[in-house]
Each structure stands twice: as C-alpha cells, then as structure tokens.
C-alpha positions as a Markdown table, in Angstrom:
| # | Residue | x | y | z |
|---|---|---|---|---|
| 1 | Unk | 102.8 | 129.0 | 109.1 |
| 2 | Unk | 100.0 | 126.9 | 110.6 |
| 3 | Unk | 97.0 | 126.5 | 108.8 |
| 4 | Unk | 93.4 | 125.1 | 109.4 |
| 5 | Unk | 91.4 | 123.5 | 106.4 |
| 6 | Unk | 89.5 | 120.2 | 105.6 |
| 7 | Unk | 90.0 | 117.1 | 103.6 |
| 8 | Unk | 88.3 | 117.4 | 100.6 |
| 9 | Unk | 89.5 | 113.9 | 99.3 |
| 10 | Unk | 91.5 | 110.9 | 99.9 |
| 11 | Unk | 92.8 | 108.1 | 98.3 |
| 12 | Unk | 93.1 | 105.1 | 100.5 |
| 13 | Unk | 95.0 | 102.9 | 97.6 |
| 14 | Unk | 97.9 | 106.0 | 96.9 |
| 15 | Unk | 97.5 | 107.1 | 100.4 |
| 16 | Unk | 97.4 | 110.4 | 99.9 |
| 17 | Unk | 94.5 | 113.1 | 99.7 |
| 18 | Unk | 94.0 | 116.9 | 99.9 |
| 19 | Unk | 93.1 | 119.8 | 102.0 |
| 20 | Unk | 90.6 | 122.8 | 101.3 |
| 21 | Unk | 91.7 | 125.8 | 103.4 |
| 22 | Unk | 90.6 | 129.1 | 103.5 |
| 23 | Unk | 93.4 | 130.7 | 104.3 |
| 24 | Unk | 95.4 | 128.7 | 100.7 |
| 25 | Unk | 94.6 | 129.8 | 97.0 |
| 26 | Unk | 94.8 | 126.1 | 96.0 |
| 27 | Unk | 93.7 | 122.6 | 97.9 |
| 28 | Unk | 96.9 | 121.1 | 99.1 |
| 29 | Unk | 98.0 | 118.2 | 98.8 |
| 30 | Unk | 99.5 | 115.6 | 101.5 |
| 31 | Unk | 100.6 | 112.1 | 102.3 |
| 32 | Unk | 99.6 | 109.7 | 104.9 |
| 33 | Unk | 103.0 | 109.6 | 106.1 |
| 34 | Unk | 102.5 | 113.0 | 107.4 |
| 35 | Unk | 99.1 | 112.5 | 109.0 |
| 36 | Unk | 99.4 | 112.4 | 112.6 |
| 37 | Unk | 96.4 | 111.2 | 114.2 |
| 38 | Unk | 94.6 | 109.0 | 116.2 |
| 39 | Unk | 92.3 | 107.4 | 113.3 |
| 40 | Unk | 93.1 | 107.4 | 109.7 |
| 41 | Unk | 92.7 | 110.3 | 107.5 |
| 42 | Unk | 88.7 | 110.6 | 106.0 |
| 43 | Unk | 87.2 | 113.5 | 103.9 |
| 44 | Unk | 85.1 | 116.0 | 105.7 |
| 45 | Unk | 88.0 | 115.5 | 108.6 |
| 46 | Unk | 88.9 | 119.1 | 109.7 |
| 47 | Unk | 92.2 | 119.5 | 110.3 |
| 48 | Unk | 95.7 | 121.6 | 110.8 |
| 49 | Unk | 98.9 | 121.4 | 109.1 |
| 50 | Unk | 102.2 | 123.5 | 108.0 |
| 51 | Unk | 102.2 | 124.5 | 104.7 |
| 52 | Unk | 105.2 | 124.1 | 102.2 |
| 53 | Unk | 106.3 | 124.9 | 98.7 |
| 54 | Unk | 108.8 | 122.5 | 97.2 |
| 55 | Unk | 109.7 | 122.2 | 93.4 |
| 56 | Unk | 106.7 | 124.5 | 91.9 |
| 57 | Unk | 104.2 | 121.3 | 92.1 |
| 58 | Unk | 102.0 | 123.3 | 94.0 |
| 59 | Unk | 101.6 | 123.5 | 98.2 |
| 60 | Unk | 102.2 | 120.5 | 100.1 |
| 61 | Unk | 100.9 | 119.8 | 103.6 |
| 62 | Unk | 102.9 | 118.7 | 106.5 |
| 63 | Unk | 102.2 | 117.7 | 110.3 |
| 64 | Unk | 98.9 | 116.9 | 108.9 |
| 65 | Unk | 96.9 | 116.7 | 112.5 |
| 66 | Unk | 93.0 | 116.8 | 113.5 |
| 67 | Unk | 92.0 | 120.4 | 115.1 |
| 68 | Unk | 90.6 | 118.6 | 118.1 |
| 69 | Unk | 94.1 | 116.8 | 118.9 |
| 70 | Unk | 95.9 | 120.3 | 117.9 |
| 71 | Unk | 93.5 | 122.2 | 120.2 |
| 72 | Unk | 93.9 | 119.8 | 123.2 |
| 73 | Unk | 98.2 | 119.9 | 122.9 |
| 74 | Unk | 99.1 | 122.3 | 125.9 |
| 75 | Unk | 101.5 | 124.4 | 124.8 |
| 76 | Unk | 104.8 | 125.4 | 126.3 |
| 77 | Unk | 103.7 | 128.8 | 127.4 |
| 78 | Unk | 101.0 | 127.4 | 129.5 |
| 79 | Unk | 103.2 | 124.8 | 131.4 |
| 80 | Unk | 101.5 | 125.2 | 135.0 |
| 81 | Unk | 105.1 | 124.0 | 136.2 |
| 82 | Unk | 106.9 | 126.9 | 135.2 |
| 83 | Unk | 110.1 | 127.5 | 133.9 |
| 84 | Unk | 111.6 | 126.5 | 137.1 |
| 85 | Unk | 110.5 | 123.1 | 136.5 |
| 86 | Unk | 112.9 | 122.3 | 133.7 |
| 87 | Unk | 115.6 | 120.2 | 135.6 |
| 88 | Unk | 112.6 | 117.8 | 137.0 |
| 89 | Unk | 111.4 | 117.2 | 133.1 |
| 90 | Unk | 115.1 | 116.2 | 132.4 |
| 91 | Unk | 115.3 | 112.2 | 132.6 |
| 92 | Unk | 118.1 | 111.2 | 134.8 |
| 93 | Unk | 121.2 | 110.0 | 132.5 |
| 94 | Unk | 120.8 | 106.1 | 134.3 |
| 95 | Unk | 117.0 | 106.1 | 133.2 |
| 96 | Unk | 117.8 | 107.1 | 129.5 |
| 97 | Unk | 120.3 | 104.4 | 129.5 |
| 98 | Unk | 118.1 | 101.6 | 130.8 |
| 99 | Unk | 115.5 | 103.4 | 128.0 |
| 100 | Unk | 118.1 | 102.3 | 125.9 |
| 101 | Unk | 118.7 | 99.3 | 126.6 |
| 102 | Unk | 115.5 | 98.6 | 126.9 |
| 103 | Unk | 114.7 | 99.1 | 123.2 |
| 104 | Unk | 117.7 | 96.6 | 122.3 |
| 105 | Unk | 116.5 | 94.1 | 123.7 |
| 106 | Unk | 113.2 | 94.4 | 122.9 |
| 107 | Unk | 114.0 | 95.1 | 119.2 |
| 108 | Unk | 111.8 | 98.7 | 119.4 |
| 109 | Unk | 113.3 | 101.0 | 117.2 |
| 110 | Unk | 112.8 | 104.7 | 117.6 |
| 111 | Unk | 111.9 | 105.4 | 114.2 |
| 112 | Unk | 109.3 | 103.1 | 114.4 |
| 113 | Unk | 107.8 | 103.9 | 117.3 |
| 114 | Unk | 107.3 | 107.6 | 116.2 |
| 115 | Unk | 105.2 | 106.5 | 113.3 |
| 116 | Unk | 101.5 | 107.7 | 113.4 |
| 117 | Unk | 98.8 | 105.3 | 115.0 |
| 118 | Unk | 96.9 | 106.0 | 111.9 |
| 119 | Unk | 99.9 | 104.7 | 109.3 |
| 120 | Unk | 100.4 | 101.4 | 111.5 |
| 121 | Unk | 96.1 | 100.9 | 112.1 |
| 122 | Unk | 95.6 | 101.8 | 108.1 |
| 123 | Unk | 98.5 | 98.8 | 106.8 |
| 124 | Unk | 97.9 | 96.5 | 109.2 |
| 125 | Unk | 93.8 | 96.3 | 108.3 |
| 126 | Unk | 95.0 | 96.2 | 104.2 |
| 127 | Unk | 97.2 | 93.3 | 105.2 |
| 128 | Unk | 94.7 | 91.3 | 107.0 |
| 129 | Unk | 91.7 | 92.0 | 104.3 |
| 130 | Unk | 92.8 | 89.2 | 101.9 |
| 131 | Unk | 90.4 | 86.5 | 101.4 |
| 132 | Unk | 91.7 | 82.9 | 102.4 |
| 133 | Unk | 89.8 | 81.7 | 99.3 |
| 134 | Unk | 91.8 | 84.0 | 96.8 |
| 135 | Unk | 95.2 | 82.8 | 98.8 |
| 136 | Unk | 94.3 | 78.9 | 98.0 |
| 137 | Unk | 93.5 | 79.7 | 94.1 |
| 138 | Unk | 96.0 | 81.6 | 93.4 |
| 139 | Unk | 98.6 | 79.2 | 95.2 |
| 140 | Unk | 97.2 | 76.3 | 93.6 |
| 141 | Unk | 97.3 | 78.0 | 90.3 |
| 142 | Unk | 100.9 | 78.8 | 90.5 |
| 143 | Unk | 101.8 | 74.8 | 91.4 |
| 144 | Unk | 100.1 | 73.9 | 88.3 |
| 145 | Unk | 101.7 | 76.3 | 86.3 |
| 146 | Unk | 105.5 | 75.7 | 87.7 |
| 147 | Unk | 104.3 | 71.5 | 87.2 |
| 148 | Unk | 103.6 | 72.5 | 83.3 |
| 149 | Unk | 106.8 | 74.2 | 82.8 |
| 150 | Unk | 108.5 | 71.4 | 84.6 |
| 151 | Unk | 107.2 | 69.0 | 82.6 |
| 152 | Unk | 107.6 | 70.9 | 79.5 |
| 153 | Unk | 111.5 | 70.8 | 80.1 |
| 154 | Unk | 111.7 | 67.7 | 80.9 |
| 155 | Unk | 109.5 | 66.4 | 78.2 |
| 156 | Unk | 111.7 | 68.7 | 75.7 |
| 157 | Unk | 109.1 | 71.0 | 74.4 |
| 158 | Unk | 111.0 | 74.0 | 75.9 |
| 159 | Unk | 114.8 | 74.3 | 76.7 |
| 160 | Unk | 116.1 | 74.9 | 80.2 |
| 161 | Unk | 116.6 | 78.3 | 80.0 |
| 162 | Unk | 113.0 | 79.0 | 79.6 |
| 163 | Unk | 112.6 | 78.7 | 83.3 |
| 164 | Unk | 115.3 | 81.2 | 84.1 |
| 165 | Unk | 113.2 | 83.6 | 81.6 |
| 166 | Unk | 110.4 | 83.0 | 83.2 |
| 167 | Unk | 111.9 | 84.1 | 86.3 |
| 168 | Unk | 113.6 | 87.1 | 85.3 |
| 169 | Unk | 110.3 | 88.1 | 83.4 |
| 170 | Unk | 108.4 | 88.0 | 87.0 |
| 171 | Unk | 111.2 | 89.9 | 89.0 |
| 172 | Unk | 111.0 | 92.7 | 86.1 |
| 173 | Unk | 107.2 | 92.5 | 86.7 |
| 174 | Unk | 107.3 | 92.5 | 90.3 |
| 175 | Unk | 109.9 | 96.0 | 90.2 |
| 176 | Unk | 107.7 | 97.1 | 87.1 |
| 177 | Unk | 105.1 | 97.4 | 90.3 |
| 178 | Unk | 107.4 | 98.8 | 92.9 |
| 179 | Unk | 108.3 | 101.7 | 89.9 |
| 180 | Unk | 104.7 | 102.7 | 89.7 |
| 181 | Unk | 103.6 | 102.1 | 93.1 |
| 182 | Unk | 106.4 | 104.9 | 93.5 |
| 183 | Unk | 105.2 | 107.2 | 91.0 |
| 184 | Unk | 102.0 | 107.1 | 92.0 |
| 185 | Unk | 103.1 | 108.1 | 95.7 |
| 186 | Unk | 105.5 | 111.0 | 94.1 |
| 187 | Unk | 103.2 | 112.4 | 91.7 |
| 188 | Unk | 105.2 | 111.5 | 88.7 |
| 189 | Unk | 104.9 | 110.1 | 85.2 |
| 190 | Unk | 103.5 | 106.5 | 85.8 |
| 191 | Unk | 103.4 | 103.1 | 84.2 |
| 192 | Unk | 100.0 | 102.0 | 82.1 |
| 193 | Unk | 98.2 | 99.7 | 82.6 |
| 194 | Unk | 98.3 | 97.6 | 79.7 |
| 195 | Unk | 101.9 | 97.8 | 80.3 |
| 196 | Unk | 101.3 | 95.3 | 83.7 |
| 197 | Unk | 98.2 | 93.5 | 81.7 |
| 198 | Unk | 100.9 | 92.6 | 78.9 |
| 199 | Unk | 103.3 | 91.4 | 81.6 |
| 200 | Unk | 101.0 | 89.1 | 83.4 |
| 201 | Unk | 99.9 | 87.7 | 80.2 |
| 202 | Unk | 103.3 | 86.9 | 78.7 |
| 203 | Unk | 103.9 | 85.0 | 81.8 |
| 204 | Unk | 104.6 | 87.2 | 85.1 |
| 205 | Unk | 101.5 | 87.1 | 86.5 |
| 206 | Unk | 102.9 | 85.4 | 89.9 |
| 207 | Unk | 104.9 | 88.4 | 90.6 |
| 208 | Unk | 102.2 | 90.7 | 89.5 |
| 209 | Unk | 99.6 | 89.3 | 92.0 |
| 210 | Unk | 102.8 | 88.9 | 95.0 |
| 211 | Unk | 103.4 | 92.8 | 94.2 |
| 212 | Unk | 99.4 | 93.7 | 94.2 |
| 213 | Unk | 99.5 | 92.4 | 97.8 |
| 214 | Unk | 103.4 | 93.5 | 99.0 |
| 215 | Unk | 102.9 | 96.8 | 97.8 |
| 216 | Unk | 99.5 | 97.8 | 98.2 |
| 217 | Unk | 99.4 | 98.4 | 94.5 |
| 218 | Unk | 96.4 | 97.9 | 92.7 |
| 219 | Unk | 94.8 | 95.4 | 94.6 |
| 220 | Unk | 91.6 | 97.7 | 95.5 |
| 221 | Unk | 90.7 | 98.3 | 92.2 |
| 222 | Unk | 88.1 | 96.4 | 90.9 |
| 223 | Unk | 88.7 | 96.8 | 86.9 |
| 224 | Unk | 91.8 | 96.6 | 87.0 |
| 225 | Unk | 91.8 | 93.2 | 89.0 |
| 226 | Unk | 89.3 | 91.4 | 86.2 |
| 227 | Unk | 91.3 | 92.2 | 83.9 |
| 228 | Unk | 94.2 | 90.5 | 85.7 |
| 229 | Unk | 92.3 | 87.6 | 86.0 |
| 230 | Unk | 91.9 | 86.7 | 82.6 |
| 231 | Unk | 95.4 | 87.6 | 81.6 |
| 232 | Unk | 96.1 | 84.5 | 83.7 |
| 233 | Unk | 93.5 | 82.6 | 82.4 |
| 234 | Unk | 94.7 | 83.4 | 79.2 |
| 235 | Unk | 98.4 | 82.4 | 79.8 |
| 236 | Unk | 97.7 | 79.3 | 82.0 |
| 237 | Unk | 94.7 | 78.4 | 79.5 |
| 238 | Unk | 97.3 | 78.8 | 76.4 |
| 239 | Unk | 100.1 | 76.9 | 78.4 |
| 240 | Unk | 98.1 | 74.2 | 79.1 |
| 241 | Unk | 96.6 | 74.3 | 75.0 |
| 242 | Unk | 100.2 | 74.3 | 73.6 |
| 243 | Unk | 101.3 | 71.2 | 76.0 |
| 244 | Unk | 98.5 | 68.7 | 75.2 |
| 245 | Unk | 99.2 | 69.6 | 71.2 |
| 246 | Unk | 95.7 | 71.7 | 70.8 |
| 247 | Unk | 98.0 | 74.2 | 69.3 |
| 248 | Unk | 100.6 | 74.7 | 67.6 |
C-alpha cells in the first residue's frame, strides 16, 4: 500500500533515516538504498513509499521517492498512446542486442545503472571530502611506524613474527570495522567503541583509519575521531619510547 509521510530524521553516516506518516502508527524506518530520487534524502523532505513488515522490528519503508517525482510519473492508465500502442514500445530484438552489446564493451552493468542518482551523488561527495593534509600525516605516520618495526627486527628487540602479528592484528581491525559498519546498517547488536579504541592502540590503527575511509564508518564523528588520534599517538609515542631504551 502506498503511503505519503515526511522524513523526520536522517543519518548521513548509517545512511538511513525515518518517515512520519499519518496514515502509520509508528515513524518508519528506511535505507538509502531504497531512496529513489533525484537529490539525497534530507529531513522535512515529503515523500512516498510502500510500506513493509518484516521480522517484528517494526515497519520498514521501500521505494522511498519525493511526492513531486511520484506525482509527475504518468501512469499507465493515462498513456495518450493507448493500448494499441504496445507493439511500437516493444524494442526491436536487433536494437536490444546492440543494447547489449553495447554495455560489454563499455563495461556498464545493469545493476549499476539502476542505482539511485542520490546513492551514487551521496558516495561519491564522502569520497572526495578527505583533506589532502590528513592523507600526507597519516601516510607519513605509517612509514615511520613500519621503519621502527623494521628496525626493531633487525636490530633484535622483537622476533620476526612480530610483524606477521602486527598484520593479522590490523586485518582483524579492519573486519572488526566491516562487522559494525554492518550492524549498524541492519539494526543489530554492535561493536563498542572502546573495543576499536583498544585495537588501534595495541597497534591496528593503520587498518582502523583505511576502514574509517573504505567504509564510511566512523569517519564523521568528531569524538570518536580524537580519540583515535591519540590512541595512535599513544602507540607510535610508546613504540618509539621502548626503541630508544626510555622504557623498559
């Protein structure tokens, strides 16, 4: 059944909001990946959409769209052409085989070419919003820190497999990410954060910062991201303590 309502919030970071309608007993909830639309979803944005129930976690919204795109879709029933007309709509088999074609050798994919303007528009800016500065630190960082760990193996003070733990701690950080980024899209029970602070510190913050940015995952929140910050000061500042014998 096709509803109207409004978004009454949305969460640009989980990419997902919810929808006040009149006509539903609760606001209901829905995902960018079902927003179809012109410009990303914003709150105040009126709207219309399907409603569903799925697993008792309340209503769900799909083919999310604004009322001004729904209300300016012609519908079948007033097709000026009539139902005579149907043959003419029918591509010819030759032009849906050069269509074909086309998209081979183009490398266009269907599936992508269906997804909303808004989804495409809304990763695309995310992507292109890192500062260059925060790019060079961070890079530079990581050098030094792989240089100290070489040095400390080849200087003795740690054995060789110390770098292959230090790699498999970052690609458990790095899915530790990808398991709450997922969580947080599904709704389900999620990892905390001093979980990820604790990893970053012990020494996967590399991974944790390369996930922030793959993913999307907590790279808007402000908190969250000073914290980060001096769990690799911390690490890198210890590291660098332990090699020159400040420490024990």
């Amino acid at each position: 059944m096709q509803k109207t309502g409004q978004i009454t919030r949305w969460d640009a970071e989980r990419a997902f909001g919810f929808i006040r309608s009149p006509d539903s007993v609760a606001d209901v909830f829905f995902h960018l990946r079902d927003f179809q639309g012109p410009a990303a979803p914003r709150m105040g944005m009126a709207v219309v959409f399907e409603e569903i129930h799925v697993g008792g976690k309340g209503p769900r919204a799909m083919a999310v769209r604004p009322s001004a795109q729904a209300g300016g879709a012609p519908g079948r029933a007033a097709d000026p052409r009539g139902a005579g007309s149907t043959a003419s709509r029918e591509a010819p088999l030759s032009a849906r085989r050069g269509s074909s074609v086309s998209q081979r050798s183009t490398g266009a994919h269907p599936r992508a070419a269906s997804r909303p303007a808004a989804q495409v528009r809304w990763r695309t800016q995310r992507v292109t919003s890192l500062p260059a500065g925060e790019l060079l630190l961070i890079s530079a960082t990581a050098v030094v820190w792989m240089a100290m760990l070489a040095w400390a193996v080849w200087a003795q003070r740690l054995p060789l497999w110390a770098v292959g733990a230090a790699l498999g701690l970052n690609l458990f950080t790095f899915l530790a990410y990808a398991s709450d980024k997922n969580a947080a899209q599904r709704g389900m029970w999620r990892t905390k954060e001093s979980h990820l602070h604790l990893l970053a510190l012990v020494g996967g913050w590399p991974a944790a910062w390369l996930a922030q940015q793959m993913l999307r995952h907590k790279s808007q929140k402000t908190e969250f991201r000073a914290v980060y910050a001096l769990t690799v000061v911390a690490h890198c500042g210890a590291l660098a303590a332990w090699l020159l014998g400040l420490v024990g």
